[in-house]
Backbone bond lengths (Angstrom), bond angles and torsions (degrees), N, CA, C in turn:
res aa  C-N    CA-C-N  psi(-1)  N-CA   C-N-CA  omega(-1)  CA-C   N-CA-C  phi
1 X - - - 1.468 - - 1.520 109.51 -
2 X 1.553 107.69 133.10 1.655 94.05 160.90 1.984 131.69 -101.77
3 X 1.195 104.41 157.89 1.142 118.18 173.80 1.413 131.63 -55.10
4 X 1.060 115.73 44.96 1.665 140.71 177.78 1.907 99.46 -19.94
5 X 1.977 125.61 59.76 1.247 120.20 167.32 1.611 100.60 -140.18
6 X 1.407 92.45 133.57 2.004 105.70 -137.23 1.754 74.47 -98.94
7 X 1.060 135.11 13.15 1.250 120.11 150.65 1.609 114.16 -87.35
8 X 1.035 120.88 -30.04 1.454 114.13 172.50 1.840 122.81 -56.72
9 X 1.582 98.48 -34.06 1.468 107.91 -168.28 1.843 109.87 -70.82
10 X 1.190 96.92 141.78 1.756 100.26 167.63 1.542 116.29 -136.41
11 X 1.182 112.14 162.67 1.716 99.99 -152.70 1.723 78.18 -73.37
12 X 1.810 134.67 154.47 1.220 117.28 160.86 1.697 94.31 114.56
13 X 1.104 101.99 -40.75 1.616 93.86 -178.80 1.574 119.36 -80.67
14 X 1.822 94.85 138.97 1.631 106.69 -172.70 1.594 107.99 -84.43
15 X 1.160 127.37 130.18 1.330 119.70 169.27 1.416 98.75 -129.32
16 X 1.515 128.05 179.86 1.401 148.34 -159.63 1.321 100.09 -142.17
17 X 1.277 113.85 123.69 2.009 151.31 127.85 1.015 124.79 -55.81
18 X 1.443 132.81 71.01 1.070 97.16 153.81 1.670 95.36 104.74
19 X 1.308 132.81 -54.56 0.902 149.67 154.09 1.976 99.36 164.40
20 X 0.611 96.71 10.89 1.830 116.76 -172.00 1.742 107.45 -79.82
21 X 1.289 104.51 87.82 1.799 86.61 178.32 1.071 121.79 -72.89
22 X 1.636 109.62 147.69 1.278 137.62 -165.16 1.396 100.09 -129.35
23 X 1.802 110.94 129.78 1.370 117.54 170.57 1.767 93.10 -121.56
24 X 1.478 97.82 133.37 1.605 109.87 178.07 1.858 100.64 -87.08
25 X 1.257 100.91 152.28 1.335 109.65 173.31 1.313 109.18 -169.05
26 X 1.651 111.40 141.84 1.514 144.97 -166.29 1.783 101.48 -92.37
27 X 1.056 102.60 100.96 1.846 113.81 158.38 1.470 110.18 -110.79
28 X 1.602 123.59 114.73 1.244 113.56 175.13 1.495 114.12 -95.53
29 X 1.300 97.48 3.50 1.936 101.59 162.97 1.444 90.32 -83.54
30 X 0.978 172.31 -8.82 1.730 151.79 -140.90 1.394 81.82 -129.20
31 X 1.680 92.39 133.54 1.504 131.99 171.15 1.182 135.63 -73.89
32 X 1.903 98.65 -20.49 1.573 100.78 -179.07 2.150 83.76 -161.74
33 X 1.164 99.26 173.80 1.251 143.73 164.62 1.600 102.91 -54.05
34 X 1.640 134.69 117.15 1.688 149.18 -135.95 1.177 103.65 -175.65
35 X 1.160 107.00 115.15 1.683 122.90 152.75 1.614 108.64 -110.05
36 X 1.425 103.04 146.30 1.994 110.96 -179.25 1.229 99.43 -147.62
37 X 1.044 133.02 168.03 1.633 136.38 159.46 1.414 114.71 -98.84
38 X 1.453 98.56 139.16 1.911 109.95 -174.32 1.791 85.95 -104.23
39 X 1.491 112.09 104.33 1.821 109.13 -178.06 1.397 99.32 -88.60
40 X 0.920 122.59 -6.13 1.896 120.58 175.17 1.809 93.89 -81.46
41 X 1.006 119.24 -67.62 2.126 121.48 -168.41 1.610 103.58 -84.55
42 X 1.408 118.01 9.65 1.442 117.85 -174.91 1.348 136.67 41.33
43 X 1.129 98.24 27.48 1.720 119.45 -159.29 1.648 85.43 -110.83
44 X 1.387 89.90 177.05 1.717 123.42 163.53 1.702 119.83 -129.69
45 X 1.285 98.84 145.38 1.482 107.94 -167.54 1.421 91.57 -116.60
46 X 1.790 92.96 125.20 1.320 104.64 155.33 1.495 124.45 -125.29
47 X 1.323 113.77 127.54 1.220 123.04 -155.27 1.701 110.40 -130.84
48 X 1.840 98.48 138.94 1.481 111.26 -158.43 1.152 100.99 -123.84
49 X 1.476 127.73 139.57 1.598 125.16 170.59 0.981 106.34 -66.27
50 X 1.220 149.40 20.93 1.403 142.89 -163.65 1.567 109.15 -172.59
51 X 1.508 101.07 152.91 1.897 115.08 169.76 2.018 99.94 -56.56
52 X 1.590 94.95 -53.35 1.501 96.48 -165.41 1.304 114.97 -82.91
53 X 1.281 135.11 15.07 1.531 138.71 -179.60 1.402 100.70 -114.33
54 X 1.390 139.46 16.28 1.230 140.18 -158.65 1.871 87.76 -91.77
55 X 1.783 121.26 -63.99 1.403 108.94 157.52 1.530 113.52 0.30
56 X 1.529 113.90 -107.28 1.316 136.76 145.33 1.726 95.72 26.04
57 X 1.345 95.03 -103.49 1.741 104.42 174.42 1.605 131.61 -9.69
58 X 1.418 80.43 -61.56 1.512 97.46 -175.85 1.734 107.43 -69.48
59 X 1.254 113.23 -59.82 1.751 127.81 175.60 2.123 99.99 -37.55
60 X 1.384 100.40 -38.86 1.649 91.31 -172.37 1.559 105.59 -84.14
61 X 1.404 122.47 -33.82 1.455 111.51 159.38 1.601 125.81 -20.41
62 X 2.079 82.14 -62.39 1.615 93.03 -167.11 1.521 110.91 -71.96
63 X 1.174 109.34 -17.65 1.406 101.77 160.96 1.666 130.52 -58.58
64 X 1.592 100.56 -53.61 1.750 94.91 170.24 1.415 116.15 -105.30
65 X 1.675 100.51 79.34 1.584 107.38 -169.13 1.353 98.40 -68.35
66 X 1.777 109.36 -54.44 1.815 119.53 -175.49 1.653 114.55 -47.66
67 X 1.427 91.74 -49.34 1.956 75.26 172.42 1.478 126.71 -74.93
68 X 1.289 100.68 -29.74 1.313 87.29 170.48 1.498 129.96 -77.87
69 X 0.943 122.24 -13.52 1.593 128.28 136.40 1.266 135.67 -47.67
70 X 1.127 98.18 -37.33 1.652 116.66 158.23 1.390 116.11 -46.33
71 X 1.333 107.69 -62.94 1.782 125.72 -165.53 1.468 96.96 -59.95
72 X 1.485 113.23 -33.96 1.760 113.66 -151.37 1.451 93.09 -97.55
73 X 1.262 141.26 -19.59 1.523 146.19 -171.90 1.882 95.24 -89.97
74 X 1.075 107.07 -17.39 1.762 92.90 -175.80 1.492 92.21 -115.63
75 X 1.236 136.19 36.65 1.394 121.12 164.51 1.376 111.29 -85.70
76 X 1.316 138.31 176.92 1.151 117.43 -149.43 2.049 84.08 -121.09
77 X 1.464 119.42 149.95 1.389 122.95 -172.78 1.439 100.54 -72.60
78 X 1.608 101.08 156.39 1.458 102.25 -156.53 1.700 83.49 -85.79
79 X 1.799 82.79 177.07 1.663 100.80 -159.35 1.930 112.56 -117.82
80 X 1.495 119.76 48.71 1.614 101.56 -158.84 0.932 109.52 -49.19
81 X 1.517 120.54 163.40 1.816 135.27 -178.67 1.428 93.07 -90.70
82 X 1.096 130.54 119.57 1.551 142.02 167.20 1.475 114.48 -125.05
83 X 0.881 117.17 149.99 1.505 149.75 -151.97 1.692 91.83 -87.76
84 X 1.459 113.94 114.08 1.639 119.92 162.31 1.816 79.18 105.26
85 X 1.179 138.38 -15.40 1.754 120.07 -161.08 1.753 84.77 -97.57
86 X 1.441 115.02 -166.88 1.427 134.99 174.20 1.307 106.76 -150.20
87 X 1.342 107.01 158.62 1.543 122.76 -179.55 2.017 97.70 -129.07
88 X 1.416 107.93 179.05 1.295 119.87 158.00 1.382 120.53 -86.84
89 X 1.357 129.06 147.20 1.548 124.55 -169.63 1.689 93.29 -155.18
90 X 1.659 104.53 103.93 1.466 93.29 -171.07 1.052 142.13 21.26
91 X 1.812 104.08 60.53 1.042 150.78 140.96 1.866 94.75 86.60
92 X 1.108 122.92 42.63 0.965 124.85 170.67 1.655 103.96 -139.61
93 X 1.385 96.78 172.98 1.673 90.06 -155.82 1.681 101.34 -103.52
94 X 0.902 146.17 116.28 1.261 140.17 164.55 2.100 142.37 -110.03
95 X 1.005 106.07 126.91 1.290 119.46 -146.31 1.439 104.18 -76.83
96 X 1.187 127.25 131.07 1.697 126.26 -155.31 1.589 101.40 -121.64
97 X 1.556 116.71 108.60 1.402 135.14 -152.50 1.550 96.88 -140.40
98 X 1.907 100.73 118.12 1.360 113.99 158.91 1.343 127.40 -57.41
99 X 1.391 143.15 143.86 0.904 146.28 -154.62 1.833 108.37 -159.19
100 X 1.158 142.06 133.26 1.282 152.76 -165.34 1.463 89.88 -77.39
101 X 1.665 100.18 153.90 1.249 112.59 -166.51 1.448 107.94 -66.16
102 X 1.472 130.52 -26.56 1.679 122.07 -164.34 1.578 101.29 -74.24
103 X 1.422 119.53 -3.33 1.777 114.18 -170.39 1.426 97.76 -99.54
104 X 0.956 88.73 155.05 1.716 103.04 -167.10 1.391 96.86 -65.13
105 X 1.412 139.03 175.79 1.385 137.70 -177.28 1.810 92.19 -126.19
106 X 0.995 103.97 161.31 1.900 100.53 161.21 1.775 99.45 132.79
107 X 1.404 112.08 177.54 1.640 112.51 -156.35 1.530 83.51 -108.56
108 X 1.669 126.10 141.35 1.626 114.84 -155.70 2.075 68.10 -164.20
109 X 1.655 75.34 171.93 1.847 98.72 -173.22 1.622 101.02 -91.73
110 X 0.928 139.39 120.85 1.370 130.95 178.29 1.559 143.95 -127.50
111 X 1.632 113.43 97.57 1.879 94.09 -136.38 1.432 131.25 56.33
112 X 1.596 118.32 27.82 1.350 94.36 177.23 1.676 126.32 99.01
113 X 1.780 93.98 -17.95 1.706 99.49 162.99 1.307 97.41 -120.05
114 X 1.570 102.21 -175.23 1.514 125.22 143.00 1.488 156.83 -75.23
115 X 1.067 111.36 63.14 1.065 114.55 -169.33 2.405 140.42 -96.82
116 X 1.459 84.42 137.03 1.661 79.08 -178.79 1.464 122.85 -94.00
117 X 1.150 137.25 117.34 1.222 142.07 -169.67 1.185 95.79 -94.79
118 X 1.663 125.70 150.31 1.601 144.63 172.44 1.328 107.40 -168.15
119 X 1.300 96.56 143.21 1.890 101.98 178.62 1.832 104.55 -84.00
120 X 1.393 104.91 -176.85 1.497 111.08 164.18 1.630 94.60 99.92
121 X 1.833 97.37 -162.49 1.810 116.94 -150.67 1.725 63.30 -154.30
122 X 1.860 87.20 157.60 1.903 107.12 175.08 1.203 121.51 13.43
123 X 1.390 113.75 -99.91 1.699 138.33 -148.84 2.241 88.66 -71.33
124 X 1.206 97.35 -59.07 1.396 112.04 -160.25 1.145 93.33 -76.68
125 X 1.327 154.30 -85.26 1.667 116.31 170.96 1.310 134.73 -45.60
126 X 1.151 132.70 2.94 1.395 115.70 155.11 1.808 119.26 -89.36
127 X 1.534 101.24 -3.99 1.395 102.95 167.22 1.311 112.46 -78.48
128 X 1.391 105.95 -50.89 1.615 113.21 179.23 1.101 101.61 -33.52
129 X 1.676 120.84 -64.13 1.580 129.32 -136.07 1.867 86.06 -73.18
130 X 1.486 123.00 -46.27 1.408 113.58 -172.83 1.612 118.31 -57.71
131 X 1.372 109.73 -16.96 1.839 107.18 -172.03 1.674 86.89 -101.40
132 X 1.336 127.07 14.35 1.298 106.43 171.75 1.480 115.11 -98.22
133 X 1.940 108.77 -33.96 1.322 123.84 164.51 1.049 94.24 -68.19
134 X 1.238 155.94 5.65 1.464 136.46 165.48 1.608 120.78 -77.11
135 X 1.677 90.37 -54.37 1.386 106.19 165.91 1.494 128.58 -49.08
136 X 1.599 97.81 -53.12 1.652 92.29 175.06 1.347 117.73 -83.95
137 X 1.396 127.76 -3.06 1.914 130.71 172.17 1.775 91.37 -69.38
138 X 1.737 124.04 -45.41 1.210 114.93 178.31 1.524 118.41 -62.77
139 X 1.221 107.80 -27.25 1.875 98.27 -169.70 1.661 90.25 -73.68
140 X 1.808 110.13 -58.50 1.346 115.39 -161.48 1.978 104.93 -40.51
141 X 0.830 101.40 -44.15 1.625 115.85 -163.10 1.645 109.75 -65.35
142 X 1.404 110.55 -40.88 1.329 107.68 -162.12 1.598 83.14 -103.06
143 X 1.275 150.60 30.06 1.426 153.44 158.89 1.917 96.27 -103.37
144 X 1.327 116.07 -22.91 1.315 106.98 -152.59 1.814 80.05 -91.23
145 X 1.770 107.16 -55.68 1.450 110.48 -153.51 2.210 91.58 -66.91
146 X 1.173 118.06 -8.77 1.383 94.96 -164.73 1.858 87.58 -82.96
147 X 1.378 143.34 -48.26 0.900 129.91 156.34 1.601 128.15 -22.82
148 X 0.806 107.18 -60.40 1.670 117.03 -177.30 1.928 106.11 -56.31
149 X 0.790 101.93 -35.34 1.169 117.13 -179.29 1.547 135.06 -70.63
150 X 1.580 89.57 -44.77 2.008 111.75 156.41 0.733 101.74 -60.79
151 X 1.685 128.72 -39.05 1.755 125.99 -164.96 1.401 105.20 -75.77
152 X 0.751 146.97 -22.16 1.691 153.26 -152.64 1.900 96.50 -114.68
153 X 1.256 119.07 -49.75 1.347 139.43 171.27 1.899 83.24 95.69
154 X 1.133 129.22 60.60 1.751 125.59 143.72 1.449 107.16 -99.44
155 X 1.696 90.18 167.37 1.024 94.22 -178.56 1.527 112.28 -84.67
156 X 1.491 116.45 155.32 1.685 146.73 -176.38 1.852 97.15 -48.36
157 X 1.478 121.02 91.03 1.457 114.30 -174.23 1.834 103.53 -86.39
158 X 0.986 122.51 174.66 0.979 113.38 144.90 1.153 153.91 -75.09
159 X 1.257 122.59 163.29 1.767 122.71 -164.67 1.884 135.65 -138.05
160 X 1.204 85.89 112.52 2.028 90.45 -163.31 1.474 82.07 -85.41
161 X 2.066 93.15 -164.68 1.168 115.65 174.11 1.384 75.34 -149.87
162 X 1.409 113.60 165.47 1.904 130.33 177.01 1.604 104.57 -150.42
163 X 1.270 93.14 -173.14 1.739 100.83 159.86 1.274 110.55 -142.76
164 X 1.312 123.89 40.98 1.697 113.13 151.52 1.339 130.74 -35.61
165 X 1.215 101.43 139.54 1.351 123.22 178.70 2.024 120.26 -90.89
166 X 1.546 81.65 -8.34 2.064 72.39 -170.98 1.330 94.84 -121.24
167 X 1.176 140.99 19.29 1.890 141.89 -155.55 1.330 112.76 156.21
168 X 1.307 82.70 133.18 1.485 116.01 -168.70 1.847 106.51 -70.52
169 X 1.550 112.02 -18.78 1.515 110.39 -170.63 1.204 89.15 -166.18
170 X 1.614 97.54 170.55 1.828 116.25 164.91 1.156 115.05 -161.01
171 X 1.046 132.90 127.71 1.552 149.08 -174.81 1.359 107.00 -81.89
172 X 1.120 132.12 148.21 1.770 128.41 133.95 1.698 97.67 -144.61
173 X 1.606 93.12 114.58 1.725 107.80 178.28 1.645 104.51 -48.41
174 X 1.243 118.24 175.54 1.499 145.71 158.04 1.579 117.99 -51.41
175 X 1.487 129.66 128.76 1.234 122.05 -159.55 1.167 84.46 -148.11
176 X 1.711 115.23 129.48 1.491 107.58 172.43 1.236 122.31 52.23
177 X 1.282 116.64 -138.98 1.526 139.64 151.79 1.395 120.26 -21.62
178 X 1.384 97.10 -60.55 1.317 115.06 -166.12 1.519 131.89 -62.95
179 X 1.255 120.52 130.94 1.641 119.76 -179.41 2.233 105.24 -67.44
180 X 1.199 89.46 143.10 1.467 86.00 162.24 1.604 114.34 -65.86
181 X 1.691 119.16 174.30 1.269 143.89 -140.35 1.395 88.30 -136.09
182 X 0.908 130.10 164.44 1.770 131.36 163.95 1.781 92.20 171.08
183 X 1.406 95.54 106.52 2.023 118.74 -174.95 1.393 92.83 -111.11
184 X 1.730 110.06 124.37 1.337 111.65 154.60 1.664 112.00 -120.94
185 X 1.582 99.54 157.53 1.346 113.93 165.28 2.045 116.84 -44.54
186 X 0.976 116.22 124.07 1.542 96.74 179.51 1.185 132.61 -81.56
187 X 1.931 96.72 -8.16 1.217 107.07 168.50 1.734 134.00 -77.74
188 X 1.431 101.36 18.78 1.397 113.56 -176.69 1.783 104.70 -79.64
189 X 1.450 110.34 -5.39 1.247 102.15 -178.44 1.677 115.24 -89.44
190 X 1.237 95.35 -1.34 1.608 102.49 178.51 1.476 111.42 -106.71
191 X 1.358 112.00 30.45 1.748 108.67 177.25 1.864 86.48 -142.48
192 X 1.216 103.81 148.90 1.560 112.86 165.37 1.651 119.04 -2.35
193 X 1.177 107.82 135.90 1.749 108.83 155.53 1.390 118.54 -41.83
194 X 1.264 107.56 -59.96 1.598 119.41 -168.63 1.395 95.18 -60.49
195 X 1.447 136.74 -60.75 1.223 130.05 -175.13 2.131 110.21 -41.24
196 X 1.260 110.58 -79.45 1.488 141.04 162.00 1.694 89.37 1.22
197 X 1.645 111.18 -73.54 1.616 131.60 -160.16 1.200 90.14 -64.48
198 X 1.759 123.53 -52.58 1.585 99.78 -168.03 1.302 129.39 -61.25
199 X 1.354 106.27 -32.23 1.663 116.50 -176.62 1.669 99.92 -67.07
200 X 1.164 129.01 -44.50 1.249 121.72 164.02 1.651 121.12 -27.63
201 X 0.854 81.76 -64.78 1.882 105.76 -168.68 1.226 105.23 -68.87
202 X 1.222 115.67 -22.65 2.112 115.83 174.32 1.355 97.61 -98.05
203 X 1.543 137.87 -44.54 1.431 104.00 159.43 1.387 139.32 -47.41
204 X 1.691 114.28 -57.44 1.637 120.84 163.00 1.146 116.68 -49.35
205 X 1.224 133.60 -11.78 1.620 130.60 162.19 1.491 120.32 -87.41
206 X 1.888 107.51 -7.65 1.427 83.21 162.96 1.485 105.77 -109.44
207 X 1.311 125.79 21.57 1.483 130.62 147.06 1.549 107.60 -46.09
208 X 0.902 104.31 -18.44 1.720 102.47 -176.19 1.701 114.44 -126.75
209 X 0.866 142.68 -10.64 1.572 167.41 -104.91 1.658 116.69 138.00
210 X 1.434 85.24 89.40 1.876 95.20 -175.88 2.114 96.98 -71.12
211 X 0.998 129.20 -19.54 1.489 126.72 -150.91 1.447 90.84 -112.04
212 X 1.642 100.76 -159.07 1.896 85.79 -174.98 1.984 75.00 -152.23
213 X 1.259 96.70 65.43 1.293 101.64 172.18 1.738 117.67 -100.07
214 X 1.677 150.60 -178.33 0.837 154.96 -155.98 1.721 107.25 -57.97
215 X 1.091 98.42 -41.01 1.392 114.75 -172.21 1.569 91.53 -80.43
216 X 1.129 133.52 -73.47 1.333 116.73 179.78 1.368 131.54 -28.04
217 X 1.128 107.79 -51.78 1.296 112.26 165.69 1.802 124.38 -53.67
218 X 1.306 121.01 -51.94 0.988 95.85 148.28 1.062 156.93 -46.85
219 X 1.145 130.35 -52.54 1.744 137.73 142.90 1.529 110.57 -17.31
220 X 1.311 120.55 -31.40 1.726 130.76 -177.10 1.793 90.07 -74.77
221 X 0.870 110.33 -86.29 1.775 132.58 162.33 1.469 95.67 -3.28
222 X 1.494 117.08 -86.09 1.437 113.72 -173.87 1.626 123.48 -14.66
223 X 1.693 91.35 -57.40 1.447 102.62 173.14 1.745 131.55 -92.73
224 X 0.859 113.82 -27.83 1.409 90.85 165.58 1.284 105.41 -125.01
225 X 1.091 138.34 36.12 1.840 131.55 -177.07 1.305 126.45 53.67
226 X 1.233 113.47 -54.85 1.291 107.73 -166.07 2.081 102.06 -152.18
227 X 1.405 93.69 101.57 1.706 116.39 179.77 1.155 115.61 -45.24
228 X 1.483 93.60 -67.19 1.791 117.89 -175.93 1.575 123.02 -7.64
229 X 1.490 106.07 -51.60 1.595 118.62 -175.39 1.392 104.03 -65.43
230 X 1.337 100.31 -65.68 1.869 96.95 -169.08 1.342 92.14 -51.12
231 X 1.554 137.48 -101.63 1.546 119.34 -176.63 1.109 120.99 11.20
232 X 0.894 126.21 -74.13 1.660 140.70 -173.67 1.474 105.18 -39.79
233 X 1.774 94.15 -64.23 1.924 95.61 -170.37 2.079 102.34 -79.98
234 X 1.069 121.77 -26.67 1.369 103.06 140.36 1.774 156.25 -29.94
235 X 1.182 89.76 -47.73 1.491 102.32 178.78 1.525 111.55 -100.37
236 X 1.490 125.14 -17.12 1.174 146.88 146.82 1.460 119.60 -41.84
237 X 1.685 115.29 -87.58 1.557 114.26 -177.96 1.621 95.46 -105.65
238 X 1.223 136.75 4.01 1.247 120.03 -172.54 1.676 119.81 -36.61
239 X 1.166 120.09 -46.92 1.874 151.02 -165.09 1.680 90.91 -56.94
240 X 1.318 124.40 -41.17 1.718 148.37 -169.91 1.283 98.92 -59.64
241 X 1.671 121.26 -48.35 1.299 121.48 179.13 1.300 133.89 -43.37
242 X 1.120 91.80 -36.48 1.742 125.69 -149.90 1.868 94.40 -84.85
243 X 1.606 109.90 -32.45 1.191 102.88 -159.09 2.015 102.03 -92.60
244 X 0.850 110.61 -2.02 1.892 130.88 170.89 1.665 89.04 -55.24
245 X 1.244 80.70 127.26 1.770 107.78 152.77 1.702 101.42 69.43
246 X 1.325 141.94 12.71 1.038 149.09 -149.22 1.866 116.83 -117.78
């Protein structure tokens, strides 16, 4: 059980449910009292509009100890990148092969497959192998959004890669001076093409449409026709992503 005295709590602090970790956290945009699951830190976030509702926070955890046990028992087991195994790589299968440090590292066509090359032993090639899907989620991505972008006729924003845990992308339009922003997850390269393209195409559409109102949606439409699917296989294995390279 916990000690429900809201002087103890600080936004940041980990406490336990149950045996279920719980990280409290302060949103002073949030309207009410929120729990979500973080499937990358396997935790749960509970989050308070306030310093002094953090109590609060914690007390509603302990309330849905069972589901939230629930959420954390169906996450999917993590996945390390090892040397001789394969993963999916826009939706094709590719074969993950050590390679000595003088060879270049990176995901390349090879005989006819797919394959990712990375140097190192265990821990240290599966880092390699993750900054290599990094690299190529950045080329793939900023080839997808510069298309999307002719299509719409905006201008060419710029383009990261990250590893968020709550979204797949993030926009920030053109300001002044300034070029737009368009951040994707890098793990979009390990779920379908069609998935990968859509998230593209719903960021570059809010290059034009900051909201995700009627009109937005169209602009989504323009480019790939029909959303629905990727969504689908999103909200489906999306959580799967998260557990790669881990």
């Amino acid at each position: 059980m916990i000690a429900l005295r809201a002087s103890r709590y600080q936004p940041g602090d980990r406490i336990e449910v149950n045996g279920t970790p719980v990280r409290l956290r302060v949103d002073r945009r949030a309207h009410r009292i929120s729990l979500r699951l973080d499937p990358a830190r396997r935790e749960m976030i509970a989050t308070a509009p306030s310093l002094r509702r953090l109590a609060e926070a914690a007390a509603f955890a302990e309330q849905r100890a069972a589901w939230m046990a629930d959420l954390l028992a169906k996450l999917p087991d993590d996945e390390p990148l090892v040397a001789g195994g394969t993963i999916d790589i826009l939706g094709r299968r590719c074969r993950l092969l050590r390679v000595e440090g003088r060879h270049s590292p990176g995901v390349v066509e090879h005989g006819g497959e797919l394959v990712l090359k990375a140097a190192g032993d265990g821990t240290a090639f599966s880092r390699a192998a993750v900054r290599a899907l990094k690299a190529y989620a950045l080329k793939v991505l900023a080839e997808r959004t510069a298309e999307h972008a002719a299509a719409l006729h905006v201008a060419l924003p710029e383009v990261k890669v990250m590893d968020a845990r709550s979204r797949w992308g993030s926009c920030r339009p053109p300001r002044g001076h300034h070029v737009g922003c368009v951040r994707y997850s890098w793990r979009l390269v390990l779920a379908p093409w069609h998935v990968m393209d859509y998230v593209a195409a719903h960021e570059v559409a809010h290059l034009v449409r900051a909201d995700h109102s009627p009109h937005f949606w169209a602009e989504v439409r323009r480019l790939v026709k029909d959303d629905k699917p990727a969504r689908a296989w999103l909200r489906a294995h999306g959580q799967r992503l998260h557990a790669v390279g881990r």
